[in-house]
PQR file of N, CA, C, O and H, with PARSE charges and radii, in Angstrom:
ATOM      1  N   UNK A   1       9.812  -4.001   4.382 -0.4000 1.5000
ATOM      2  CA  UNK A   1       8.641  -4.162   5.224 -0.0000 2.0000
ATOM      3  C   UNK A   1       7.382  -4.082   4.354  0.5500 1.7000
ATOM      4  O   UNK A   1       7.510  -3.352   3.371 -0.5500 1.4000
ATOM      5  N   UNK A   2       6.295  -4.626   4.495 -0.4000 1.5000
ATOM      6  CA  UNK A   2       5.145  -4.721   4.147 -0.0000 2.0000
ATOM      7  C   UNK A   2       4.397  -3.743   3.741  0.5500 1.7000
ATOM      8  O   UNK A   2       4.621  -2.750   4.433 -0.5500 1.4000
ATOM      9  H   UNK A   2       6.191  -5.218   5.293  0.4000 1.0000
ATOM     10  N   UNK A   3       3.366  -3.499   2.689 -0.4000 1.5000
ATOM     11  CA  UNK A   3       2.319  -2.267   2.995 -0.0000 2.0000
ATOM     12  C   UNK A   3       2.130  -2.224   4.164  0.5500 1.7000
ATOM     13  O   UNK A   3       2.599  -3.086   4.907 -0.5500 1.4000
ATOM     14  H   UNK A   3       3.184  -4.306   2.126  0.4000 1.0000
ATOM     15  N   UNK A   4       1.418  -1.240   4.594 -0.4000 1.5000
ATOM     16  CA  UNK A   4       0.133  -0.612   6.062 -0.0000 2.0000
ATOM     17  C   UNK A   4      -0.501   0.137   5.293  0.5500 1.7000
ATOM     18  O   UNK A   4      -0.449   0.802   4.258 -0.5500 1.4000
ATOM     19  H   UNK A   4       1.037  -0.540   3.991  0.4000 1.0000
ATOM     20  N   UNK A   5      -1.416  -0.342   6.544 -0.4000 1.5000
ATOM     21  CA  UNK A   5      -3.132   0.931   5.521 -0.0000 2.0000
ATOM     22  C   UNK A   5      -3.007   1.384   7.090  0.5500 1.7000
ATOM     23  O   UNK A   5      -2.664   0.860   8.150 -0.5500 1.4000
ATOM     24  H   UNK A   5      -1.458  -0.882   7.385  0.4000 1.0000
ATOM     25  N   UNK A   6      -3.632   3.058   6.488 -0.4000 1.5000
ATOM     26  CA  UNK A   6      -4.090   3.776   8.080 -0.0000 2.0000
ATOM     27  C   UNK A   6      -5.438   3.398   7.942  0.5500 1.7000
ATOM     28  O   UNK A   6      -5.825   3.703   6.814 -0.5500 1.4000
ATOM     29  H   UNK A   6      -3.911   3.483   5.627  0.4000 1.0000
ATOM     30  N   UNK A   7      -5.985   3.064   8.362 -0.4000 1.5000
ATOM     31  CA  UNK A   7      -7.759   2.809   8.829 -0.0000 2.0000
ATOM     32  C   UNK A   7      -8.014   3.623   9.000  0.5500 1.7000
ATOM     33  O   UNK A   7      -9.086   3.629   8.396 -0.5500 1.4000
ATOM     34  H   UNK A   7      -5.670   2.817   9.279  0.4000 1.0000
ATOM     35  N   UNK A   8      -7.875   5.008   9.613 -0.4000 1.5000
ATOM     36  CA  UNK A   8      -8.275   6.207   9.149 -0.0000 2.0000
ATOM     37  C   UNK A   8      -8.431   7.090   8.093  0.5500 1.7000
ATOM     38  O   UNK A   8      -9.133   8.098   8.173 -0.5500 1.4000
ATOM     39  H   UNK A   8      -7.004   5.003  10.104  0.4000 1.0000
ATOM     40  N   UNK A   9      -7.732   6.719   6.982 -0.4000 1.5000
ATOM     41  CA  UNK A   9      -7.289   7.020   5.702 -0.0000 2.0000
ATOM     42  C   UNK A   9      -8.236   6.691   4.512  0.5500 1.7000
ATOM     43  O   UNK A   9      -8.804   7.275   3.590 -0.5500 1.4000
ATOM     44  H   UNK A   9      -7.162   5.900   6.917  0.4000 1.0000
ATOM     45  N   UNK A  10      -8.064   5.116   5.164 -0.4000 1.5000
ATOM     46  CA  UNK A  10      -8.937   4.450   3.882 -0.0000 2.0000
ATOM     47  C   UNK A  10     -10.418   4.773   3.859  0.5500 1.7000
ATOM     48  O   UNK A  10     -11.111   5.229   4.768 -0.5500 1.4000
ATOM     49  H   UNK A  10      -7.602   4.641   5.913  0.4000 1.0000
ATOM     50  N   UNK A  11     -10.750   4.441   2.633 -0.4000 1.5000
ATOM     51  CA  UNK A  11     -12.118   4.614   2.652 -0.0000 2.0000
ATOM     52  C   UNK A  11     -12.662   3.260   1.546  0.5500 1.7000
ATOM     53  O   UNK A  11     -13.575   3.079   0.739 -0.5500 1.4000
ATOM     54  H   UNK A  11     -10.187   4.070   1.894  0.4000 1.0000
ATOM     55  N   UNK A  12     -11.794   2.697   1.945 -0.4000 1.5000
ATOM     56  CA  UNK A  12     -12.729   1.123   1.306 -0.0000 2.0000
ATOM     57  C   UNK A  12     -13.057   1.144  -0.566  0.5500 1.7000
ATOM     58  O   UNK A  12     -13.724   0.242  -1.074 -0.5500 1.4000
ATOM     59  H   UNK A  12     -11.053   2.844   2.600  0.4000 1.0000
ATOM     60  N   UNK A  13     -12.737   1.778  -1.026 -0.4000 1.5000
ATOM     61  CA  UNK A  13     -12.644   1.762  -2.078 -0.0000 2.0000
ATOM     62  C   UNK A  13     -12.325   1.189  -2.873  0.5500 1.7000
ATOM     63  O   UNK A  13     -12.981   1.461  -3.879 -0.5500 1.4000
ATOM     64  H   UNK A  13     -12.195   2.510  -0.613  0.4000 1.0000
ATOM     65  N   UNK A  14     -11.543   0.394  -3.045 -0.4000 1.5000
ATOM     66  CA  UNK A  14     -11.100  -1.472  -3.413 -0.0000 2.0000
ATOM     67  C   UNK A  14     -10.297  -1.387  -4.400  0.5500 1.7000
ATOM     68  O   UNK A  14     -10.133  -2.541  -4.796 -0.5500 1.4000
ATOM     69  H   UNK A  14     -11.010   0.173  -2.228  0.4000 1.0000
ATOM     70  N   UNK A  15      -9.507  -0.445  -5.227 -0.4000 1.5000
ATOM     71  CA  UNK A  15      -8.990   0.106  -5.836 -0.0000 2.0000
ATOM     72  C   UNK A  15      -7.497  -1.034  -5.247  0.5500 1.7000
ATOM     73  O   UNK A  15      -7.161  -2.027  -5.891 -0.5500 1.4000
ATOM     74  H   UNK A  15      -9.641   0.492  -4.906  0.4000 1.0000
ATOM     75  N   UNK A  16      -7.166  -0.823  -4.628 -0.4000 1.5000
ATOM     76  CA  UNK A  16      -5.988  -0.845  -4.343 -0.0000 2.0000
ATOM     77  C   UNK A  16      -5.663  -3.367  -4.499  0.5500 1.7000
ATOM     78  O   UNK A  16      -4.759  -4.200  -4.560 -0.5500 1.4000
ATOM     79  H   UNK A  16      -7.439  -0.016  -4.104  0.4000 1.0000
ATOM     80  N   UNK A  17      -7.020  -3.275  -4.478 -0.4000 1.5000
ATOM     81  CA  UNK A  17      -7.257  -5.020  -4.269 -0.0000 2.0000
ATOM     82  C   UNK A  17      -6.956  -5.278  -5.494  0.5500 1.7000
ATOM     83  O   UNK A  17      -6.265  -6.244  -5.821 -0.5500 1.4000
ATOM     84  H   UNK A  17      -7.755  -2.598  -4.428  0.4000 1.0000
ATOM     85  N   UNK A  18      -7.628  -4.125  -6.590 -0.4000 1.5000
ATOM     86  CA  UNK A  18      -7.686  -4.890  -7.993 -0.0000 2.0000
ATOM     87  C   UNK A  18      -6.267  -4.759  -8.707  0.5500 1.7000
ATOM     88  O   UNK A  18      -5.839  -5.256  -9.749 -0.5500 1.4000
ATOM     89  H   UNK A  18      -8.189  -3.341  -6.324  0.4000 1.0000
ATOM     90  N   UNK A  19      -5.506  -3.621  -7.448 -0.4000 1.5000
ATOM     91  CA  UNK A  19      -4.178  -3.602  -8.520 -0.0000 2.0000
ATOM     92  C   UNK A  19      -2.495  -4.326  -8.192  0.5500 1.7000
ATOM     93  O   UNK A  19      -1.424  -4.331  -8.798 -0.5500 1.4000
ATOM     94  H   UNK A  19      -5.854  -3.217  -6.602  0.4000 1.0000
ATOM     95  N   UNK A  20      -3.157  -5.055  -6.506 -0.4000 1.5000
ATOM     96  CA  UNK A  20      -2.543  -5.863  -6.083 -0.0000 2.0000
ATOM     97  C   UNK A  20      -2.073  -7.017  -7.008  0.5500 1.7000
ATOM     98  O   UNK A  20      -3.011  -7.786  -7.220 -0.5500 1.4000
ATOM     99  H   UNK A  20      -4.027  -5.051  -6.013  0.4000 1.0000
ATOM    100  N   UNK A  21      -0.661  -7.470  -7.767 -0.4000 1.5000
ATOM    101  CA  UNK A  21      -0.490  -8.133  -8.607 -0.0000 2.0000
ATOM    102  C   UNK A  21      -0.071  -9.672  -7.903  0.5500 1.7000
ATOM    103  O   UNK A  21       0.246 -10.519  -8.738 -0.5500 1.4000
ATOM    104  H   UNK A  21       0.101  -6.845  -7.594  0.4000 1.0000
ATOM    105  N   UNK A  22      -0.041 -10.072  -6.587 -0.4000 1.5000
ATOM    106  CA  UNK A  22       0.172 -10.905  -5.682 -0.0000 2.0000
ATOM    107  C   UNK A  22      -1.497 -11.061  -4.808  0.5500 1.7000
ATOM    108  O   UNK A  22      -1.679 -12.118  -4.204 -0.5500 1.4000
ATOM    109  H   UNK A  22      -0.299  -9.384  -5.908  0.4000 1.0000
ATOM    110  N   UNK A  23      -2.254 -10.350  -4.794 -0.4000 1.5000
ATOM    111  CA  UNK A  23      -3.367 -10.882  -4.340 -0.0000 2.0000
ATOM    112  C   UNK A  23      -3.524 -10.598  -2.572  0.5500 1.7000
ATOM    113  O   UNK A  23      -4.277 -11.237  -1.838 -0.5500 1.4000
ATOM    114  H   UNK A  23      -2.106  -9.491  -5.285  0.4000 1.0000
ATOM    115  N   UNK A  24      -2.594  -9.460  -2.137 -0.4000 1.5000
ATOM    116  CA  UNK A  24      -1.982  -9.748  -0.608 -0.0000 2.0000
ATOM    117  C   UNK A  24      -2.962  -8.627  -0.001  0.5500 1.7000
ATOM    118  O   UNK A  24      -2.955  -8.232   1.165 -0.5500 1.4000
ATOM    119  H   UNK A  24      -1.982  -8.940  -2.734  0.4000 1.0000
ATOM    120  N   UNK A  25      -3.893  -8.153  -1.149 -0.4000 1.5000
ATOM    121  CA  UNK A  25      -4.691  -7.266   0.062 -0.0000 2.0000
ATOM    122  C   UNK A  25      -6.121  -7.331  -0.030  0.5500 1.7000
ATOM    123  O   UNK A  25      -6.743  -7.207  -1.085 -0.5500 1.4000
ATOM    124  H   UNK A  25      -3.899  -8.474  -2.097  0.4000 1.0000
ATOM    125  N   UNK A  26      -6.742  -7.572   1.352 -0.4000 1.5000
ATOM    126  CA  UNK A  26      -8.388  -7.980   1.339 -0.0000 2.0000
ATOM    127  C   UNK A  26      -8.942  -6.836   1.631  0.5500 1.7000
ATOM    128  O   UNK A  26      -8.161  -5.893   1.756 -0.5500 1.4000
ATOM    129  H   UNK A  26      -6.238  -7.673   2.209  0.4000 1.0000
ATOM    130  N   UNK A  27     -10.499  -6.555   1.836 -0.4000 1.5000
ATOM    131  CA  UNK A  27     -10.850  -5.523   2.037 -0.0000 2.0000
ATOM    132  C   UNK A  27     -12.454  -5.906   2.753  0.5500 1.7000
ATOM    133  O   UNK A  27     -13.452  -6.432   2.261 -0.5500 1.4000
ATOM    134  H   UNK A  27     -11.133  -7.322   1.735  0.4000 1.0000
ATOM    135  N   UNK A  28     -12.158  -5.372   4.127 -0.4000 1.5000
ATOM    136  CA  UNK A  28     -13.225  -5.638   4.783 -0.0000 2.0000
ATOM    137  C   UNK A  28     -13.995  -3.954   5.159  0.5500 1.7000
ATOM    138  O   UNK A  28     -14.497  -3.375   4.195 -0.5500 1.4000
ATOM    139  H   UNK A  28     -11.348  -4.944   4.527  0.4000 1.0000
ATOM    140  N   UNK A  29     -14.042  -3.321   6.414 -0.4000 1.5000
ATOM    141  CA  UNK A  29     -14.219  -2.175   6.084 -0.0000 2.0000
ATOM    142  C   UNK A  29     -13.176  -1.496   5.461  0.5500 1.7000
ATOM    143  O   UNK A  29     -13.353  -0.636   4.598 -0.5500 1.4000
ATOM    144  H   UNK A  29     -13.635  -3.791   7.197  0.4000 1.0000
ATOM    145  N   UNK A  30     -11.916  -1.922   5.946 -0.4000 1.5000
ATOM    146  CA  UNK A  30     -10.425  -0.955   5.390 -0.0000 2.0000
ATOM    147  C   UNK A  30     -10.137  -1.950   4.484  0.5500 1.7000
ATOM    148  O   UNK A  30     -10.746  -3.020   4.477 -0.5500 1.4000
ATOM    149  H   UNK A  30     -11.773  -2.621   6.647  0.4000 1.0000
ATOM    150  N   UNK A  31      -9.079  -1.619   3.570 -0.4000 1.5000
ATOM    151  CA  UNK A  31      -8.057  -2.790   3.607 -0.0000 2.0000
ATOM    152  C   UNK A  31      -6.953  -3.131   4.208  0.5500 1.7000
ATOM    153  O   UNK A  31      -6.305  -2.417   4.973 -0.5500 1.4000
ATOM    154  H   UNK A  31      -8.584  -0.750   3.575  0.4000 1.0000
ATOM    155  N   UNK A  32      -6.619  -4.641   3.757 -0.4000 1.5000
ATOM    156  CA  UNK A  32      -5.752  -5.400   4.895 -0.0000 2.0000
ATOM    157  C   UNK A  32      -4.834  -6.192   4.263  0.5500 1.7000
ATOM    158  O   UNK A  32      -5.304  -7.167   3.677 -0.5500 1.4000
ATOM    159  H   UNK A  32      -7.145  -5.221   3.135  0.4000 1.0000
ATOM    160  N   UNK A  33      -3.052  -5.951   4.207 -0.4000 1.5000
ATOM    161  CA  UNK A  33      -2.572  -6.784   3.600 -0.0000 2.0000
ATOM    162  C   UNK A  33      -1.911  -7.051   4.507  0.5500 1.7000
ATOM    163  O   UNK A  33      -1.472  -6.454   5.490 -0.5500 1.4000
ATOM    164  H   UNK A  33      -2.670  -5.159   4.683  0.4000 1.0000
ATOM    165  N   UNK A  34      -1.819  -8.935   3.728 -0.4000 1.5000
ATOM    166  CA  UNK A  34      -1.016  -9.680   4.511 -0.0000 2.0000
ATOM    167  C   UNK A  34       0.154  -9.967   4.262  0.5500 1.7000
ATOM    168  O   UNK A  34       0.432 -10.369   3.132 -0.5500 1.4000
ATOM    169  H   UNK A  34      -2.175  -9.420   2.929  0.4000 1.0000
ATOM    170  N   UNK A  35       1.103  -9.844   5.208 -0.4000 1.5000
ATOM    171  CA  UNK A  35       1.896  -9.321   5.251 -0.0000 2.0000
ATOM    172  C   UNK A  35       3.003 -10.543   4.571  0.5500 1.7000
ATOM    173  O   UNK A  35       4.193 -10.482   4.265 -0.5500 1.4000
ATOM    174  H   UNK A  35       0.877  -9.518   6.126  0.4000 1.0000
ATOM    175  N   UNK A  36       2.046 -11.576   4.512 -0.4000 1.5000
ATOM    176  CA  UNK A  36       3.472 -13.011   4.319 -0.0000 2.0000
ATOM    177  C   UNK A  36       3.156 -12.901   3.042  0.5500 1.7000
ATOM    178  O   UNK A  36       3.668 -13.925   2.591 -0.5500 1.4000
ATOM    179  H   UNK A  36       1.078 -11.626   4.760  0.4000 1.0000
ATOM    180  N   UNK A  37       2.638 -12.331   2.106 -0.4000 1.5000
ATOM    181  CA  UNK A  37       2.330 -12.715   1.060 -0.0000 2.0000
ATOM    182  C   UNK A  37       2.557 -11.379   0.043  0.5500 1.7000
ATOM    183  O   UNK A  37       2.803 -11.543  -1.152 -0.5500 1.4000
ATOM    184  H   UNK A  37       2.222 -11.499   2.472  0.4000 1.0000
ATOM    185  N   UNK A  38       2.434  -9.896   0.723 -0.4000 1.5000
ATOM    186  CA  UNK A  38       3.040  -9.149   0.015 -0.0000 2.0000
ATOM    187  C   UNK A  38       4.778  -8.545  -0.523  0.5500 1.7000
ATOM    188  O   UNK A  38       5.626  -8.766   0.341 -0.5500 1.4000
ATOM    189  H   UNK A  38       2.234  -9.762   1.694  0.4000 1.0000
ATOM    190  N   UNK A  39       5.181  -8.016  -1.496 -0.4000 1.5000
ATOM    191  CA  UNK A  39       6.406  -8.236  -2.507 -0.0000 2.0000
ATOM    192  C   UNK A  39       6.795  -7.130  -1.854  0.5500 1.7000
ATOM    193  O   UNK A  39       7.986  -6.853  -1.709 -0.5500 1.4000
ATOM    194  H   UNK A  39       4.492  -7.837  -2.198  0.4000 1.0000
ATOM    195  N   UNK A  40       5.605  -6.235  -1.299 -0.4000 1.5000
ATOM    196  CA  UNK A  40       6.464  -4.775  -1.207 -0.0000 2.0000
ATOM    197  C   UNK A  40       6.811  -3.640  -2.917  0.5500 1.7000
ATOM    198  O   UNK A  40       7.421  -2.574  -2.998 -0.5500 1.4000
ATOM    199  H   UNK A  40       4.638  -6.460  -1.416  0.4000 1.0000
ATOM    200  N   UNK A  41       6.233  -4.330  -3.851 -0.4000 1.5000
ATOM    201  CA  UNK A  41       6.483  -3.577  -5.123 -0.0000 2.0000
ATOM    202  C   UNK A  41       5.644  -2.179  -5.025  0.5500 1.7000
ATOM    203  O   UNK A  41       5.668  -1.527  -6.069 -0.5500 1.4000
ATOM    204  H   UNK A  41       5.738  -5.196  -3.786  0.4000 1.0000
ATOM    205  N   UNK A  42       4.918  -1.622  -3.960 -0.4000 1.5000
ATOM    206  CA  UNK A  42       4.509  -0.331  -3.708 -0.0000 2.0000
ATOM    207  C   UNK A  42       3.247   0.096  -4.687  0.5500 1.7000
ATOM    208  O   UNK A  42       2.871   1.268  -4.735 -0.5500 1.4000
ATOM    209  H   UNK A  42       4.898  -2.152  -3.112  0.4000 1.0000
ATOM    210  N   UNK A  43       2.609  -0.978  -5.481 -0.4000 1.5000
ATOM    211  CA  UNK A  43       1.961  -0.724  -6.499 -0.0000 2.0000
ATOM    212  C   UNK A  43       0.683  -0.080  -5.458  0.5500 1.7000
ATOM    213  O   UNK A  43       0.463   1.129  -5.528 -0.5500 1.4000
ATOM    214  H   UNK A  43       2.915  -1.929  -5.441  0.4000 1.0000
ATOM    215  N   UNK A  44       0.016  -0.783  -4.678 -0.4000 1.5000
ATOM    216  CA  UNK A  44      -1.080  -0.265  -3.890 -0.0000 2.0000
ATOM    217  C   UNK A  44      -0.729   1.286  -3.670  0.5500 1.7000
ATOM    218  O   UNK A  44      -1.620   2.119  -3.830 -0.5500 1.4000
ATOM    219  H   UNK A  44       0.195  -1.765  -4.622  0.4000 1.0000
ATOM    220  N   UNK A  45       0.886   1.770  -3.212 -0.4000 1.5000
ATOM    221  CA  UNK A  45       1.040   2.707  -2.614 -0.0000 2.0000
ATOM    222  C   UNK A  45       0.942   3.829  -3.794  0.5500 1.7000
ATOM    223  O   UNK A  45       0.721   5.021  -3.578 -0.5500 1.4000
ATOM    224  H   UNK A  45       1.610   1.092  -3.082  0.4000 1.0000
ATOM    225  N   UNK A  46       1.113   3.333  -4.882 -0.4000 1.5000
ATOM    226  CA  UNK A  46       1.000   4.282  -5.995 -0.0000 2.0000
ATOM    227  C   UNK A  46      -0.699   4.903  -6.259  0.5500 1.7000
ATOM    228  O   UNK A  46      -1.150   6.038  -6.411 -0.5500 1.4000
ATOM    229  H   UNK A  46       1.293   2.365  -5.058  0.4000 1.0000
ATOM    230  N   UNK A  47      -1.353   3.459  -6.217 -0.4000 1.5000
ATOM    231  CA  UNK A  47      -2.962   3.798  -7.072 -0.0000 2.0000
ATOM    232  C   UNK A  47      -3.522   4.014  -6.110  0.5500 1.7000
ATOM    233  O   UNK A  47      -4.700   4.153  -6.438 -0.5500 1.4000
ATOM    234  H   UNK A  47      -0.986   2.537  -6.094  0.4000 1.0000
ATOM    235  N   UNK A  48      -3.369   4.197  -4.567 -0.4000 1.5000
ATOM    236  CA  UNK A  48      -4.515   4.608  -3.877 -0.0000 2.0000
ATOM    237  C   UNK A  48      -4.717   6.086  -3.432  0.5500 1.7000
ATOM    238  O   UNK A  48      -3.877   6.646  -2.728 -0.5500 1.4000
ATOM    239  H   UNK A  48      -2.412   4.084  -4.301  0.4000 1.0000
ATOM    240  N   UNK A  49      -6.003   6.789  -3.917 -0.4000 1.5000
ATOM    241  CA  UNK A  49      -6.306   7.881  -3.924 -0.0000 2.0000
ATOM    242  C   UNK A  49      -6.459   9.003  -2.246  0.5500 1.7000
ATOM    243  O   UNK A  49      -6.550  10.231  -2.223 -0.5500 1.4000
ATOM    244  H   UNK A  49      -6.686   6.334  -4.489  0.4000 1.0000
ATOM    245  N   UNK A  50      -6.446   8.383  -1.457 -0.4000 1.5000
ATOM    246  CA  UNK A  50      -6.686   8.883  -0.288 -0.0000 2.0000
ATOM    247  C   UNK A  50      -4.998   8.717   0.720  0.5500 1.7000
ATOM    248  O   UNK A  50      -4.799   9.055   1.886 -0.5500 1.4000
ATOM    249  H   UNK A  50      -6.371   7.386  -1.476  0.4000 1.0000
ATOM    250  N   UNK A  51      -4.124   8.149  -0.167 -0.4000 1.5000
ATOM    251  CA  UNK A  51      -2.713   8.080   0.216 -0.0000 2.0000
ATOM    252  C   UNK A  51      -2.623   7.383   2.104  0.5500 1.7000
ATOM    253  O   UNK A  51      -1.946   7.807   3.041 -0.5500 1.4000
ATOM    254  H   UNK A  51      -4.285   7.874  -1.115  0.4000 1.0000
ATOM    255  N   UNK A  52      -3.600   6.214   2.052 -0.4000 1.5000
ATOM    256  CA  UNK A  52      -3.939   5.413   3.241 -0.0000 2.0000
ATOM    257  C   UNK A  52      -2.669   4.419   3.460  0.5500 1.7000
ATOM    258  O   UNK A  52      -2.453   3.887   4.549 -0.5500 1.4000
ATOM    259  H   UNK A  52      -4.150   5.870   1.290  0.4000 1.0000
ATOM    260  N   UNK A  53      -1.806   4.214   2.248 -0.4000 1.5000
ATOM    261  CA  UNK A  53      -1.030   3.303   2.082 -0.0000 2.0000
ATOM    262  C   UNK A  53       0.136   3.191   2.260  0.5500 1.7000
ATOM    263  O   UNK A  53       0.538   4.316   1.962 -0.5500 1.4000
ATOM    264  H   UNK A  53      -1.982   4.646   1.363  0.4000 1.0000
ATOM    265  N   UNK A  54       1.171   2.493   2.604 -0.4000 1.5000
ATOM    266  CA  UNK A  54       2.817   3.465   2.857 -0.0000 2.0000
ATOM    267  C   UNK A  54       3.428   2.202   3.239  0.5500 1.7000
ATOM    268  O   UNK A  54       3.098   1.493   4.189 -0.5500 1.4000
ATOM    269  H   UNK A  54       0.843   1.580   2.846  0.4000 1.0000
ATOM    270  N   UNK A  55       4.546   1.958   2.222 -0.4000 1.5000
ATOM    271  CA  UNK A  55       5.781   0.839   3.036 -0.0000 2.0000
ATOM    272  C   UNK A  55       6.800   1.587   3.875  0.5500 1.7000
ATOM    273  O   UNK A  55       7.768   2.193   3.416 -0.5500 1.4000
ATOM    274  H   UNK A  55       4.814   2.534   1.450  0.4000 1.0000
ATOM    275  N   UNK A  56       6.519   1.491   4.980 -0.4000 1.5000
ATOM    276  CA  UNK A  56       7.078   1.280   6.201 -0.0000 2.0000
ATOM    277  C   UNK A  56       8.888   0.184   6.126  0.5500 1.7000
ATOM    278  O   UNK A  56       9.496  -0.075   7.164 -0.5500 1.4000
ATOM    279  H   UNK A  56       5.732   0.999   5.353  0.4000 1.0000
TER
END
């Protein structure tokens, strides 16, 4: 299954966009990945500091 961001969690920090190696997560107030396009390699879930992130 895909990343999820909690929108409560995040804090927009963009961290997690630049280390996306597929390009699958945008960042508007939260971030947002899409879901057809992410690998699931958990890299976001590793580098993001506020632990907003989680494959499900």
């Amino acid at each position: 299954m895909p990343a999820v961001v909690d929108a409560s969690l995040c804090d927009g920090c963009g961290i997690c966009v630049d280390e996306c190696p597929v390009g699958a997560i945008e960042l508007n107030d939260y971030a947002h990945v899409d879901e057809e396009i992410c690998t699931e390699c958990g890299a976001c879930v590793d580098i993001c500091p506020t632990e907003a992130i989680s494959l499900e």
